[in-house]
C-alpha positions as protocol buffer text, in pm:
chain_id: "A"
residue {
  index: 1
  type: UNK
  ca { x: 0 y: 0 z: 0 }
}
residue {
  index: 2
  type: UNK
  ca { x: 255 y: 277 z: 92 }
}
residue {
  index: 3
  type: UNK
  ca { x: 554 y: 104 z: -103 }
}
residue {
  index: 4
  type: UNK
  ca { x: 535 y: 410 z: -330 }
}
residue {
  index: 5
  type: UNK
  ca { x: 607 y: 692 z: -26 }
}
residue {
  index: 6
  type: UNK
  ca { x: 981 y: 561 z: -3 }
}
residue {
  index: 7
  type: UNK
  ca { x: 1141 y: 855 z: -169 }
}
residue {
  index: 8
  type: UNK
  ca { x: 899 y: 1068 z: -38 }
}
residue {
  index: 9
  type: UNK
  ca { x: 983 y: 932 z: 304 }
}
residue {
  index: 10
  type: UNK
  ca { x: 1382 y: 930 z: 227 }
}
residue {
  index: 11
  type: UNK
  ca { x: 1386 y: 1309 z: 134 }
}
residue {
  index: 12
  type: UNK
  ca { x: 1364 y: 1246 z: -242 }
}
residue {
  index: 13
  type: UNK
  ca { x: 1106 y: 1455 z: -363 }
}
residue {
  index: 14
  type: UNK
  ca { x: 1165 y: 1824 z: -431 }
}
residue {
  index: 15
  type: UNK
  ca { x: 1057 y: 2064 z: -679 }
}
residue {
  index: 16
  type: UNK
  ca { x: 1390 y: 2234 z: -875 }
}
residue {
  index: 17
  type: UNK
  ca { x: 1430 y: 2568 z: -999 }
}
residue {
  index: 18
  type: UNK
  ca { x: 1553 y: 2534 z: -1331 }
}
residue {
  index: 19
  type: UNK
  ca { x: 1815 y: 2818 z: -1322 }
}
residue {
  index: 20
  type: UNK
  ca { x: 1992 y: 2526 z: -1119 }
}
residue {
  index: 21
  type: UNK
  ca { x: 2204 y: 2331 z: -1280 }
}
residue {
  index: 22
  type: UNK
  ca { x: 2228 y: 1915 z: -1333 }
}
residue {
  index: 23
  type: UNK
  ca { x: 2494 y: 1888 z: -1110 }
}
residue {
  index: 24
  type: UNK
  ca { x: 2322 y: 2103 z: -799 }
}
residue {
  index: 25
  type: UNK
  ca { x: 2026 y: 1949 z: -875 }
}
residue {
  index: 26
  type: UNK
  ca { x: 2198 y: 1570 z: -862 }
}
residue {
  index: 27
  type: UNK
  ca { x: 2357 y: 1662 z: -534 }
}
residue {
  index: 28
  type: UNK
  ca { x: 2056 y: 1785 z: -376 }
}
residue {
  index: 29
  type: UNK
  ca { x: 1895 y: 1467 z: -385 }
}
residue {
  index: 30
  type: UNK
  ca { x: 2015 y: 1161 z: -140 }
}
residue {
  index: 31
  type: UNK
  ca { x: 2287 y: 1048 z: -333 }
}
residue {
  index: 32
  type: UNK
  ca { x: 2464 y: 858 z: -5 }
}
residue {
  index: 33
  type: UNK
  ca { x: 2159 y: 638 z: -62 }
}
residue {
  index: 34
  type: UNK
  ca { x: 2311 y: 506 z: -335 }
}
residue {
  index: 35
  type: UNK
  ca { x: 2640 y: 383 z: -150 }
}
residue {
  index: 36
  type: UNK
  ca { x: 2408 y: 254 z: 116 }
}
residue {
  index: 37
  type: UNK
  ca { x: 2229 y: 37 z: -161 }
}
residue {
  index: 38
  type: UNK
  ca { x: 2540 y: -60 z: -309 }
}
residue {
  index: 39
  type: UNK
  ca { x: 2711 y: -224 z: -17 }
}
residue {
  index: 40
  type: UNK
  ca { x: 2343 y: -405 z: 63 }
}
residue {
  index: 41
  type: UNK
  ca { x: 2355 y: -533 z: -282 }
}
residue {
  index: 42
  type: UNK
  ca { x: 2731 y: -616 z: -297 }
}
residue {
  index: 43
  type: UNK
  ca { x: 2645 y: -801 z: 41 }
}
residue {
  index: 44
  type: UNK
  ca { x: 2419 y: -980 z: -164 }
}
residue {
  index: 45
  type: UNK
  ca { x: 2575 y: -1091 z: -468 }
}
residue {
  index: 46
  type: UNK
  ca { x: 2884 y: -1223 z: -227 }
}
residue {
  index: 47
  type: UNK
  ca { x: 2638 y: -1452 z: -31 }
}
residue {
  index: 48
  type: UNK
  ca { x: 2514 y: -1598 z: -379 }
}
residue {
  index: 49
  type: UNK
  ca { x: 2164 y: -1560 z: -287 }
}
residue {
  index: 50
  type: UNK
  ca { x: 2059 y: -1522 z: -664 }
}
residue {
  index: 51
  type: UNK
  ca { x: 2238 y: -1802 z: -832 }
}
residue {
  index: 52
  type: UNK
  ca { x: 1987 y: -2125 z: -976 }
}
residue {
  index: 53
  type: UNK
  ca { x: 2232 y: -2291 z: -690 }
}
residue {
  index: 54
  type: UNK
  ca { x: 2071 y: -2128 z: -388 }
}
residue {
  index: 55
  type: UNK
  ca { x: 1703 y: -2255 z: -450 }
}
residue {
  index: 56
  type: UNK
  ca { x: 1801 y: -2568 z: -536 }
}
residue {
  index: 57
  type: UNK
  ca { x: 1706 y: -2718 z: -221 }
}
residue {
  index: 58
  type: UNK
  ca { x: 1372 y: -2591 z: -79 }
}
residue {
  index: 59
  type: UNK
  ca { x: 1071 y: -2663 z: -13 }
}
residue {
  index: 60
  type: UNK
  ca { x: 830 y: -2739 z: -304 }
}
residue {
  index: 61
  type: UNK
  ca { x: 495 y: -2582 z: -217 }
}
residue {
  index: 62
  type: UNK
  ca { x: 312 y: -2789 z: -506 }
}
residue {
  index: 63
  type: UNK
  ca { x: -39 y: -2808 z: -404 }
}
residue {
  index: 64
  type: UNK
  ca { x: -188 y: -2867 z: -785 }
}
residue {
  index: 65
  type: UNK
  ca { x: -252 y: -2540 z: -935 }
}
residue {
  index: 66
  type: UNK
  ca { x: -402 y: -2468 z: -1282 }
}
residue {
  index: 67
  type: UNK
  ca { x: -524 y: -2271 z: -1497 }
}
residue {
  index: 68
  type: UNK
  ca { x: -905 y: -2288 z: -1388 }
}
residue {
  index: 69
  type: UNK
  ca { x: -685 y: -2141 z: -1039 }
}
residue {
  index: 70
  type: UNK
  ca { x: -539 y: -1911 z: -1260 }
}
residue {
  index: 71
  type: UNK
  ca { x: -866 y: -1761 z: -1398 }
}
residue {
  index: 72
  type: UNK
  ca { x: -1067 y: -1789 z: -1091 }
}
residue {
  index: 73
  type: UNK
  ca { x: -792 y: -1603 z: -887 }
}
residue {
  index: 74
  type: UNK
  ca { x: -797 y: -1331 z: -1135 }
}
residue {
  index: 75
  type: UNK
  ca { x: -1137 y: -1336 z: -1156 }
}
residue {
  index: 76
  type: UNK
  ca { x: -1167 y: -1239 z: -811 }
}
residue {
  index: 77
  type: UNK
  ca { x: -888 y: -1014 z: -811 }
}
residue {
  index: 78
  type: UNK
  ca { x: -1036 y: -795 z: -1071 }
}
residue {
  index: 79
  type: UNK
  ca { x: -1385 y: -849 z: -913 }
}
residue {
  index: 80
  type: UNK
  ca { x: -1238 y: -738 z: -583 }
}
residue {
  index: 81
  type: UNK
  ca { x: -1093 y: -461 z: -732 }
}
residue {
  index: 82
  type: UNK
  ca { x: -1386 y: -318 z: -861 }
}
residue {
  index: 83
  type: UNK
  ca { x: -1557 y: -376 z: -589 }
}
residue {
  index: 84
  type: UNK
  ca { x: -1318 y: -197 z: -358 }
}
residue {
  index: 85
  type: UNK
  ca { x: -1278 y: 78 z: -559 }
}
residue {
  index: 86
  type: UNK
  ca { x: -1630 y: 157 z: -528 }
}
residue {
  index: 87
  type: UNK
  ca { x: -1616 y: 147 z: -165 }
}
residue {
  index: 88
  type: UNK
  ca { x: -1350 y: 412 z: -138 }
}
residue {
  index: 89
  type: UNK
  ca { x: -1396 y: 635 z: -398 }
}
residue {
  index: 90
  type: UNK
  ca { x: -1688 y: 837 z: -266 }
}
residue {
  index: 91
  type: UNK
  ca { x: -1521 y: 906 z: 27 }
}
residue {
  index: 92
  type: UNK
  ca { x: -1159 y: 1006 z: -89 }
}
residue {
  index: 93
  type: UNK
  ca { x: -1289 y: 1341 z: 16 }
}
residue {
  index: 94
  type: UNK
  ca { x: -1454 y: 1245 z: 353 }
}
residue {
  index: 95
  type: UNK
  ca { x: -1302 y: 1316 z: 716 }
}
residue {
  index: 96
  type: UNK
  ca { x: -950 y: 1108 z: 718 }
}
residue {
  index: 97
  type: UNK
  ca { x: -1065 y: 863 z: 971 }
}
residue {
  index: 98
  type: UNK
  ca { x: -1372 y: 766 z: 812 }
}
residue {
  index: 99
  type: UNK
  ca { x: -1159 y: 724 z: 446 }
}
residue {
  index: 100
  type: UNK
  ca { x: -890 y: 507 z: 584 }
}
residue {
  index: 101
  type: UNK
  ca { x: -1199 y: 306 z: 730 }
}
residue {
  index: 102
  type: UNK
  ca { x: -1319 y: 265 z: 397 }
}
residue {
  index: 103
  type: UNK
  ca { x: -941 y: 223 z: 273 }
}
residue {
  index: 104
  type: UNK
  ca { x: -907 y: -112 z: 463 }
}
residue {
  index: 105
  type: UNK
  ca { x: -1260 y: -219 z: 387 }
}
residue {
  index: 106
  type: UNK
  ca { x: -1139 y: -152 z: -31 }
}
residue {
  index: 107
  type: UNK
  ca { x: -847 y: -364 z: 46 }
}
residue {
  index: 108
  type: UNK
  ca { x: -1032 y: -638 z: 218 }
}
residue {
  index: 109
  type: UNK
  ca { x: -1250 y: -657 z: -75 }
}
residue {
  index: 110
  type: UNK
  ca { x: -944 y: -658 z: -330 }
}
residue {
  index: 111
  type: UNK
  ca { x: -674 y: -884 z: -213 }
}
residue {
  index: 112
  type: UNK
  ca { x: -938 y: -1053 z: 61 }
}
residue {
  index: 113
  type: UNK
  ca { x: -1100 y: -1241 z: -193 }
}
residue {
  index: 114
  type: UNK
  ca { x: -810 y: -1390 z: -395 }
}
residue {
  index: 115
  type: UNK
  ca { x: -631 y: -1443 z: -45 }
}
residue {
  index: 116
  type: UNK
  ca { x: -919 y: -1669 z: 100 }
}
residue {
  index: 117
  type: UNK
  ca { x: -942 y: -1858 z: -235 }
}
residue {
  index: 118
  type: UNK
  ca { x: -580 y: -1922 z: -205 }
}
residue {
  index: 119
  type: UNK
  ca { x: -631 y: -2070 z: 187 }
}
residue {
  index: 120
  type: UNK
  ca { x: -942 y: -2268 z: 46 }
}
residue {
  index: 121
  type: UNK
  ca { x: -776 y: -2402 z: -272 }
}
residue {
  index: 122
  type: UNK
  ca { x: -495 y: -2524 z: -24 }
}
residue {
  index: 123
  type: UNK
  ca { x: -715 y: -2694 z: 252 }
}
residue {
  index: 124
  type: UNK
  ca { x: -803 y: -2932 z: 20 }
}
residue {
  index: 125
  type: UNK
  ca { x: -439 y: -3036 z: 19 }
}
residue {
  index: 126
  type: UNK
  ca { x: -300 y: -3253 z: 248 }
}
residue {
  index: 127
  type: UNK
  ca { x: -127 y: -3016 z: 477 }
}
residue {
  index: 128
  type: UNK
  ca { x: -155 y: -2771 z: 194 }
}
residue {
  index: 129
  type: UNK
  ca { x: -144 y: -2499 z: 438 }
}
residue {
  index: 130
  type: UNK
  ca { x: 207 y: -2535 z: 548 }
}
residue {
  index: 131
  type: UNK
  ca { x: 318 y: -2604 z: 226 }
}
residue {
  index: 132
  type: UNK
  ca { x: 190 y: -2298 z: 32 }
}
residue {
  index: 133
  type: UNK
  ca { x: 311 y: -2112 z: 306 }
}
residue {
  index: 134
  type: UNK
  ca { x: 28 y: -1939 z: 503 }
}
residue {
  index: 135
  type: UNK
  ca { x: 103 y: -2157 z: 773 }
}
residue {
  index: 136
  type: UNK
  ca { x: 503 y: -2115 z: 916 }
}
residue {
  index: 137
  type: UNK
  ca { x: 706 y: -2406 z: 844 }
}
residue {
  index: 138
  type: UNK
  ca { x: 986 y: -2293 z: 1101 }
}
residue {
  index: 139
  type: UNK
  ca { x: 910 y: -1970 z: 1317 }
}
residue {
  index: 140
  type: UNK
  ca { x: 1240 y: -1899 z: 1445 }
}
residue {
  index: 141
  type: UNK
  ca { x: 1452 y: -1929 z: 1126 }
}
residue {
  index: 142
  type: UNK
  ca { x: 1153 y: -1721 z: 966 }
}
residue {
  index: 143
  type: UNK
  ca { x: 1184 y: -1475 z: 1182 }
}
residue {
  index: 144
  type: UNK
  ca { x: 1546 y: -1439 z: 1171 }
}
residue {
  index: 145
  type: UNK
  ca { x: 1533 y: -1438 z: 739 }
}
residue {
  index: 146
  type: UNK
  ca { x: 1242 y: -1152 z: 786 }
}
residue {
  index: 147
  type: UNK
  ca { x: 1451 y: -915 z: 1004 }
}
residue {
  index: 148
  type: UNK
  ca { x: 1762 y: -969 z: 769 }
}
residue {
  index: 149
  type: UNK
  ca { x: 1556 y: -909 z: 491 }
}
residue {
  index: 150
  type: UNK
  ca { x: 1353 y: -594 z: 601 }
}
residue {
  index: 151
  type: UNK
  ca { x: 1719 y: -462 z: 697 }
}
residue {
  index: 152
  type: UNK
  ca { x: 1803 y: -493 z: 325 }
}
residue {
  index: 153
  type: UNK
  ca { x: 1510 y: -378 z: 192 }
}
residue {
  index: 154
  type: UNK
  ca { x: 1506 y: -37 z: 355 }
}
residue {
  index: 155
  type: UNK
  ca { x: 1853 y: -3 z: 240 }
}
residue {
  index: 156
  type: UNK
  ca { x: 1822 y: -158 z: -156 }
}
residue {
  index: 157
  type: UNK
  ca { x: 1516 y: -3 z: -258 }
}
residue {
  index: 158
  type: UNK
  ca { x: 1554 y: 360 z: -170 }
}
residue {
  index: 159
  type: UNK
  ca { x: 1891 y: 343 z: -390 }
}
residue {
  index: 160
  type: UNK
  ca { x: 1739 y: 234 z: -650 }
}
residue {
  index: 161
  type: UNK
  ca { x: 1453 y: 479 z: -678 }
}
residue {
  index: 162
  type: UNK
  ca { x: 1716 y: 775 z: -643 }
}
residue {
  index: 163
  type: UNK
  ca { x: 1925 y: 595 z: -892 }
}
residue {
  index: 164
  type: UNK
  ca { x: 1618 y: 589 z: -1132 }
}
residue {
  index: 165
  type: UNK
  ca { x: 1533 y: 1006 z: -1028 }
}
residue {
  index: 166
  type: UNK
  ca { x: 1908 y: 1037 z: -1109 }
}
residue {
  index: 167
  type: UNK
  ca { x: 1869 y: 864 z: -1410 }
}
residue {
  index: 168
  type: UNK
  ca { x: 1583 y: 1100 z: -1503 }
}
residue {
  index: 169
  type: UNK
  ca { x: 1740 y: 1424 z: -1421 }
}
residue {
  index: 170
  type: UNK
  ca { x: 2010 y: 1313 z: -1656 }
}
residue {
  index: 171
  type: UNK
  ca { x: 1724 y: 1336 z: -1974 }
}
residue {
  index: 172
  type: UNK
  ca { x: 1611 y: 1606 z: -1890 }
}
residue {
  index: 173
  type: UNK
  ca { x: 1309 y: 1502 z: -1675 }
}
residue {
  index: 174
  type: UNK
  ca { x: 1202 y: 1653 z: -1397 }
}
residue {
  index: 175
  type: UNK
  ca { x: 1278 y: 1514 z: -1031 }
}
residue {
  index: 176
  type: UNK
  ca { x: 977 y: 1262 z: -906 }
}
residue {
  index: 177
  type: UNK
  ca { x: 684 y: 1437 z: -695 }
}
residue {
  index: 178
  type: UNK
  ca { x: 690 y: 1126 z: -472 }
}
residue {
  index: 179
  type: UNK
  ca { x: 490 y: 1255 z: -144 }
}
residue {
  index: 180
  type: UNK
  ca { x: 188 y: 1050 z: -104 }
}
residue {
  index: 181
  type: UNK
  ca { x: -121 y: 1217 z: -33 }
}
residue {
  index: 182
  type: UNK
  ca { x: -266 y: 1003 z: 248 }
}
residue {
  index: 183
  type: UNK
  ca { x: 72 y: 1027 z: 446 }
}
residue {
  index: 184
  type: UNK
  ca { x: 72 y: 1410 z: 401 }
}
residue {
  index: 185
  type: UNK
  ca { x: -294 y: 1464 z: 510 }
}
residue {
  index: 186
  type: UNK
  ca { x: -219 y: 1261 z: 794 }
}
residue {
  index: 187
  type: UNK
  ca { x: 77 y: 1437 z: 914 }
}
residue {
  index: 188
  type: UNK
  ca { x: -81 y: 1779 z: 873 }
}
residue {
  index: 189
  type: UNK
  ca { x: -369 y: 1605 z: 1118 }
}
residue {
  index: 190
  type: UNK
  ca { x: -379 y: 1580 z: 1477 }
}
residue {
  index: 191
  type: UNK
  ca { x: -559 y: 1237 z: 1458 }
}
residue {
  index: 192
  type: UNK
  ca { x: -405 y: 954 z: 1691 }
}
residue {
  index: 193
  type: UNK
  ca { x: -711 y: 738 z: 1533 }
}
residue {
  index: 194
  type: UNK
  ca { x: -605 y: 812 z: 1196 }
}
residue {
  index: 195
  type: UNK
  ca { x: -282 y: 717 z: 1277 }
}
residue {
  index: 196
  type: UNK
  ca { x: -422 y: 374 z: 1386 }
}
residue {
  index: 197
  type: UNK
  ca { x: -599 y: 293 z: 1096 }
}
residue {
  index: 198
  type: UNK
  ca { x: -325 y: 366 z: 852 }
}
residue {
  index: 199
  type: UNK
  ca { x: -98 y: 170 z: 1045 }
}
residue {
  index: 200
  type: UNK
  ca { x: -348 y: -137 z: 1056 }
}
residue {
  index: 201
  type: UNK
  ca { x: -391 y: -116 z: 692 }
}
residue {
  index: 202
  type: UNK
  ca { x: -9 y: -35 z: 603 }
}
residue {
  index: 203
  type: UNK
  ca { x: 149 y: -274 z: 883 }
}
residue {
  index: 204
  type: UNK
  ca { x: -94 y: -539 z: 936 }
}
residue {
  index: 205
  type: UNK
  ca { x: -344 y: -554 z: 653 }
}
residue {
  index: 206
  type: UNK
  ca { x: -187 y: -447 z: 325 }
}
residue {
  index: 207
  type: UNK
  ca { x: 158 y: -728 z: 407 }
}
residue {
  index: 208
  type: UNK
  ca { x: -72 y: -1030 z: 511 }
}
residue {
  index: 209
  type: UNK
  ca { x: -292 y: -961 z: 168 }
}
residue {
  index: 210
  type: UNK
  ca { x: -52 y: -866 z: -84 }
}
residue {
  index: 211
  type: UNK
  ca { x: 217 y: -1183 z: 9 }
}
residue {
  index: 212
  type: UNK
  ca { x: -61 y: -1387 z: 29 }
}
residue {
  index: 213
  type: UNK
  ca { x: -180 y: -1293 z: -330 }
}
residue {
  index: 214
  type: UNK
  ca { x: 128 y: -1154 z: -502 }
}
residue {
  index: 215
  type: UNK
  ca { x: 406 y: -1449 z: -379 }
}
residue {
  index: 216
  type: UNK
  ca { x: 145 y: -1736 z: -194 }
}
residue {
  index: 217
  type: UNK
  ca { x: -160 y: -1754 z: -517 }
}
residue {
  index: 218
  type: UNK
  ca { x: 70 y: -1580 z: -849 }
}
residue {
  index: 219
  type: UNK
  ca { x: 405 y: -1691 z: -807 }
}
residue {
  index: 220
  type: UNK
  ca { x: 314 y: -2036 z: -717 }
}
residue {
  index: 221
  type: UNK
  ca { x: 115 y: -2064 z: -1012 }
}
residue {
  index: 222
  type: UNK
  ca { x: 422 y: -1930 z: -1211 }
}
residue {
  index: 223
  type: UNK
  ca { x: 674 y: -2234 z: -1078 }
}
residue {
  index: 224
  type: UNK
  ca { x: 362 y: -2512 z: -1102 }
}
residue {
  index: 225
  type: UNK
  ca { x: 309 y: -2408 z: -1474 }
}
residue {
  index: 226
  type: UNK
  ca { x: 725 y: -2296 z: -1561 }
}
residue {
  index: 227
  type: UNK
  ca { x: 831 y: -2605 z: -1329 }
}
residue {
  index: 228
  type: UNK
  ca { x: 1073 y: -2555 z: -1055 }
}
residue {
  index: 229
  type: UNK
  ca { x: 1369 y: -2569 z: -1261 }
}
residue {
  index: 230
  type: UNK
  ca { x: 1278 y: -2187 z: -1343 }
}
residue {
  index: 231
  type: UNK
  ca { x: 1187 y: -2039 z: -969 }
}
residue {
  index: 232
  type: UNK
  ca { x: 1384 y: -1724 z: -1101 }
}
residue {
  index: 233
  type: UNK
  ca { x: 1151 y: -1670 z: -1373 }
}
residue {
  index: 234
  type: UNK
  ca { x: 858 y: -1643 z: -1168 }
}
residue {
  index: 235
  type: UNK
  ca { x: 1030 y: -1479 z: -868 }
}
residue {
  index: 236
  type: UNK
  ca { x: 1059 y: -1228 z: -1159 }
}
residue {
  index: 237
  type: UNK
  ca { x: 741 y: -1221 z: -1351 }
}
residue {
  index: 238
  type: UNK
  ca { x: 545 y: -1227 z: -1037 }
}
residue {
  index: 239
  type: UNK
  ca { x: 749 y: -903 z: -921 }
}
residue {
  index: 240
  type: UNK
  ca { x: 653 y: -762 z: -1217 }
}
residue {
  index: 241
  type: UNK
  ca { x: 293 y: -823 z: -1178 }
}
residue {
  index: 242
  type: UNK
  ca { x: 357 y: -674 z: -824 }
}
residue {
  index: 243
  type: UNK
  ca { x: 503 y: -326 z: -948 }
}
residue {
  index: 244
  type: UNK
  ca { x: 233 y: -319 z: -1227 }
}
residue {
  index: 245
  type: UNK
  ca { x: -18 y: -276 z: -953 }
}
residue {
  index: 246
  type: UNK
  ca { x: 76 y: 57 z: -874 }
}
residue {
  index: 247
  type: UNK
  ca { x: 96 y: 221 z: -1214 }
}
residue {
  index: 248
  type: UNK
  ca { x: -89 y: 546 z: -1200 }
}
residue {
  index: 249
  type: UNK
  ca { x: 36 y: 613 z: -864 }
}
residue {
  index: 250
  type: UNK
  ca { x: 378 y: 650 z: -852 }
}
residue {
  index: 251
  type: UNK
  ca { x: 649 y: 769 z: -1088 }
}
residue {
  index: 252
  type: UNK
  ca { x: 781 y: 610 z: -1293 }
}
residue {
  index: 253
  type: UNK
  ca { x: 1110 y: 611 z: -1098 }
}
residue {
  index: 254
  type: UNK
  ca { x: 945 y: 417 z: -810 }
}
residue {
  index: 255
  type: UNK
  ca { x: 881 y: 147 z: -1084 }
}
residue {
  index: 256
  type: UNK
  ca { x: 1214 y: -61 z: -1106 }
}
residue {
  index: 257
  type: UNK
  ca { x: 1290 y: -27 z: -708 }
}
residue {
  index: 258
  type: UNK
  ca { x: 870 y: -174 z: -652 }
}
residue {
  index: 259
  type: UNK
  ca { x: 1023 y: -466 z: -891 }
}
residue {
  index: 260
  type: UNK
  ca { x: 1337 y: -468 z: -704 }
}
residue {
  index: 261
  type: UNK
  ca { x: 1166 y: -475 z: -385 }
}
residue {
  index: 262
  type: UNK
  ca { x: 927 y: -779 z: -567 }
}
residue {
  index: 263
  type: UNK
  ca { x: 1224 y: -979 z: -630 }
}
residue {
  index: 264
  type: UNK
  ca { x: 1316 y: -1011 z: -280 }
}
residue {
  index: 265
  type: UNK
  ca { x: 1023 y: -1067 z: -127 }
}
residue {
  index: 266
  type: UNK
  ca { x: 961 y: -1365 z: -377 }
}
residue {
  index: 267
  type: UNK
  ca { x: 1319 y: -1496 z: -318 }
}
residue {
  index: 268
  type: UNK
  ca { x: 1232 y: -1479 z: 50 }
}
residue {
  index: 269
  type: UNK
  ca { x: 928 y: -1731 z: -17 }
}
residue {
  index: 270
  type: UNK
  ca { x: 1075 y: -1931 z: -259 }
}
residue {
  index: 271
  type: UNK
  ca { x: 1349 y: -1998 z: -21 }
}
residue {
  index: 272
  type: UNK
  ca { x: 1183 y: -2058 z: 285 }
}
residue {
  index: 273
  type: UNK
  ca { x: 834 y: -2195 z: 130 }
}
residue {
  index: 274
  type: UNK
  ca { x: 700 y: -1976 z: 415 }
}
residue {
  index: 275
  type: UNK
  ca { x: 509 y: -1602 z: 411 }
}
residue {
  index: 276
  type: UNK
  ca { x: 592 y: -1506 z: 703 }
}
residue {
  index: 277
  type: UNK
  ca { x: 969 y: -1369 z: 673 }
}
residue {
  index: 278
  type: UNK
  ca { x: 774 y: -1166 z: 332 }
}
residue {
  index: 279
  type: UNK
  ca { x: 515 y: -1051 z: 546 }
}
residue {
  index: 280
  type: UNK
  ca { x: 780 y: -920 z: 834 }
}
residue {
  index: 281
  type: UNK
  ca { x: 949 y: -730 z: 553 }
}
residue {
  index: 282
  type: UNK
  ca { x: 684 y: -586 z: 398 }
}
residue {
  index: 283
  type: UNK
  ca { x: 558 y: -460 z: 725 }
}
residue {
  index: 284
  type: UNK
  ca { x: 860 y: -314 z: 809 }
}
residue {
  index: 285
  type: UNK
  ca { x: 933 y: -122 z: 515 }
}
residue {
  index: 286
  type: UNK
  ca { x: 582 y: 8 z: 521 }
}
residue {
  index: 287
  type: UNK
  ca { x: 622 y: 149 z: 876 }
}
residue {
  index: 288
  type: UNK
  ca { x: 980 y: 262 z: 843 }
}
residue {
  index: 289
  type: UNK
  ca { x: 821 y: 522 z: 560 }
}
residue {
  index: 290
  type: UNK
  ca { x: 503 y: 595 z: 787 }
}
residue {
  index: 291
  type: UNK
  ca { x: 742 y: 704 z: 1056 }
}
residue {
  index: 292
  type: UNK
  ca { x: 1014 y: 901 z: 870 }
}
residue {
  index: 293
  type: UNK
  ca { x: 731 y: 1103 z: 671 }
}
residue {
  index: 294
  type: UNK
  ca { x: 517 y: 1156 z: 1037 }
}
residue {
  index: 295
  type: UNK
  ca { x: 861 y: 1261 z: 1224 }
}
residue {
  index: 296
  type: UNK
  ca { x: 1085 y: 1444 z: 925 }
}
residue {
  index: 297
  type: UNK
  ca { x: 781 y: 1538 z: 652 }
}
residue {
  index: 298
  type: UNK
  ca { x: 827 y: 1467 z: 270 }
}
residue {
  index: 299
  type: UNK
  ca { x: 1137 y: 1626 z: 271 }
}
residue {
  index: 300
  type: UNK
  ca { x: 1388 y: 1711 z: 135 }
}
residue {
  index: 301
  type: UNK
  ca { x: 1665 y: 1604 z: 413 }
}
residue {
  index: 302
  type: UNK
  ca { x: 2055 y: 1731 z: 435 }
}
C-alpha cells in the first residue's frame, strides 16, 4: 500500500528551480543512498543468494494449481478490485478517519478475496497450508530471514529509486513528486485514530494480503506451470505483476525499485516456502516510511 512513499519518506522529492544546474540538482537529492544500496547489494551478490544454486534445495509448495486457479484467482482479483474501488472512492474526500476506514474495507474486498481462495484451494491439500506457506514451516529461522531481509530492503530499494530520479534528471526530466497524499494529510492532522488505521492497513493488513496474493496464489502458479527448474523466472514475472499494480500512482522512478523490492520478497518465499519472513518485511518497510514522513515530513533532508 505505501511502497510508493519511499522517496517521499527518504527526502527524495523536491521541486527544482531550473536556473539550477544538473549537477546542484543531482547533489541535492540523497545520493549517499546510493552507497548505502550498493554495499546491501554487494552483500548480496557475495552470499550468492541469486544463483539457480541457492534454490536448489527448498521446499516445493506444489499443491496442484491450474489454470481454472489461474482464472478464478484473477477473476476475483479484478472483481475485488472493482468492488473496492467503489467502496472508497466516494469518500476520498470524507473526514480522514472515516476514508482510511473505507481504505481497509477496499483492500479487504481486493486482495481478501483472492487471499481466501488461495487458503481454500490449499485446505483441500493434504497439509496444503504449510506447504503454500500461510502456515510457518519454522518460526524462528523465519523470523530471523524476515529481520535480515527488512534490513536490506530499507537499504536496496531507496537506492534504486534515487538511482532511477538520477537517471531521469540526466534526460532532462524533472525530479519525481513522490509525497503521497494520504501520508501528508495525515501528518498535517492531529488524529491519533487516523494514525491507527493507517498503520493497521499499512502494517498489518496491506503485508498479510498482498504476500498472500502476489508471492502465496501468483508466483506459485508461475513455478507449477514454468516447473521448478525456473523459480527465477517467476520470482521475476510475479514481481513484475507486483510493481504493475501501482501504475498510475507512482512515478515512474518508483517502478524498477517496486520490482526490485518484488524480487526479494519472492526470493524470500521461494526460499523458505514460508510467508511469514515476506510478510515481516513488507511490514517493516511500510512502517519505516510511515514514521520518517510523520517525524521528518516529505522532505527534502541534508
Amino acid at each position: 500500500m505505501l511502497l510508493q512513499c519511499s522517496v517521499c519518506a527518504l527526502g527524495a522529492t523536491q521541486h527544482y528551480n531550473a536556473r539550477v544546474s544538473l549537477s546542484e540538482q543531482i547533489l541535492q537529492l540523497p545520493w549517499w543512498m546510493l552507497i548505502v544500496a550498493a554495499v546491501a547489494a554487494g552483500w548480496v551478490v557475495k552470499r550468492g543468494w541469486w544463483r539457480r544454486s541457492a534454490l536448489g534445495d527448498v521446499p516445493s509448495r506444489a499443491i496442484g494449481l491450474g489454470v481454472d486457479d489461474l482464472l478464478l484467482g484473477g477473476f476475483l482479483m479484478l472483481g475485488g478490485m472493482m468492488l473496492g474501488g467503489t467502496l472508497v472512492g466516494p469518500y476520498r474526500d470524507a473526514p480522514l478517519t472515516l476514508y482510511l476506514l473505507t481504505m481497509i474495507g477496499g483492500q479487504l474486498l481486493s486482495l481478501g478475496l483472492p487471499a481466501a481462495y488461495l487458503a481454500l484451494r490449499a485446505i483441500r491439500q493434504d497439509d496444503g497450508l504449510r506447504r503454500i506457506g500461510l502456515v510457518p514451516r519454522h518460526v524462528p529461522g523465519d523470523l530471523r530471514v524476515g529481520v535480515i531481509g527488512a534490513l536490506l530492503a530499507v537499504m536496496i530499494v531507496p537506492g534504486v529509486i534515487v538511482l532511477f530520479a538520477i537517471l531521469g534528471l540526466m534526460l532532462g526530466l524533472p525530479a519525481p513528486e513522490l509525497a503521497h497524499d494520504l501520508l501528508l494529510k495525515l501528518r498535517d492532522s492531529d488524529s491519533m485514530s487516523a494514525v491507527v488505521l493507517l498503520c493497521i492497513s499499512a502494517v498489518l493488513v496491506a503485508p498479510v494480503l498482498e504476500e498472500t496474493v502476489y508471492r502465496g496464489l501468483w508466483q506459485s502458479l508461475l513455478v507449477e506451470s514454468l516447473g521448478e527448474q525456473r523459480r527465477r523466472s517467476a520470482i521475476a514475472i510475479a514481481a513484475a505483476i507486483f510493481a504493475s499494480v501501482h501504475l498510475g500512482s507512482v512515478s515512474w522512478q518508483a517502478m524498477p525499485a517496486l520490482w526490485v523490492l518484488g524480487l526479494m520478497l519472492g526470493w524470500i518465499y521461494e526460499r523458505t516456502g514460508s510467508l511469514l519472513p515476506g510478510v515481516i518485511v513488507h511490514a517493516v518497510f511500510n512502517a519505516a516510511n510511515i514514521t520518517v514522513v510523520l517525524l521528518l515530513g516529505p522532505g527534502p533532508y541534508p
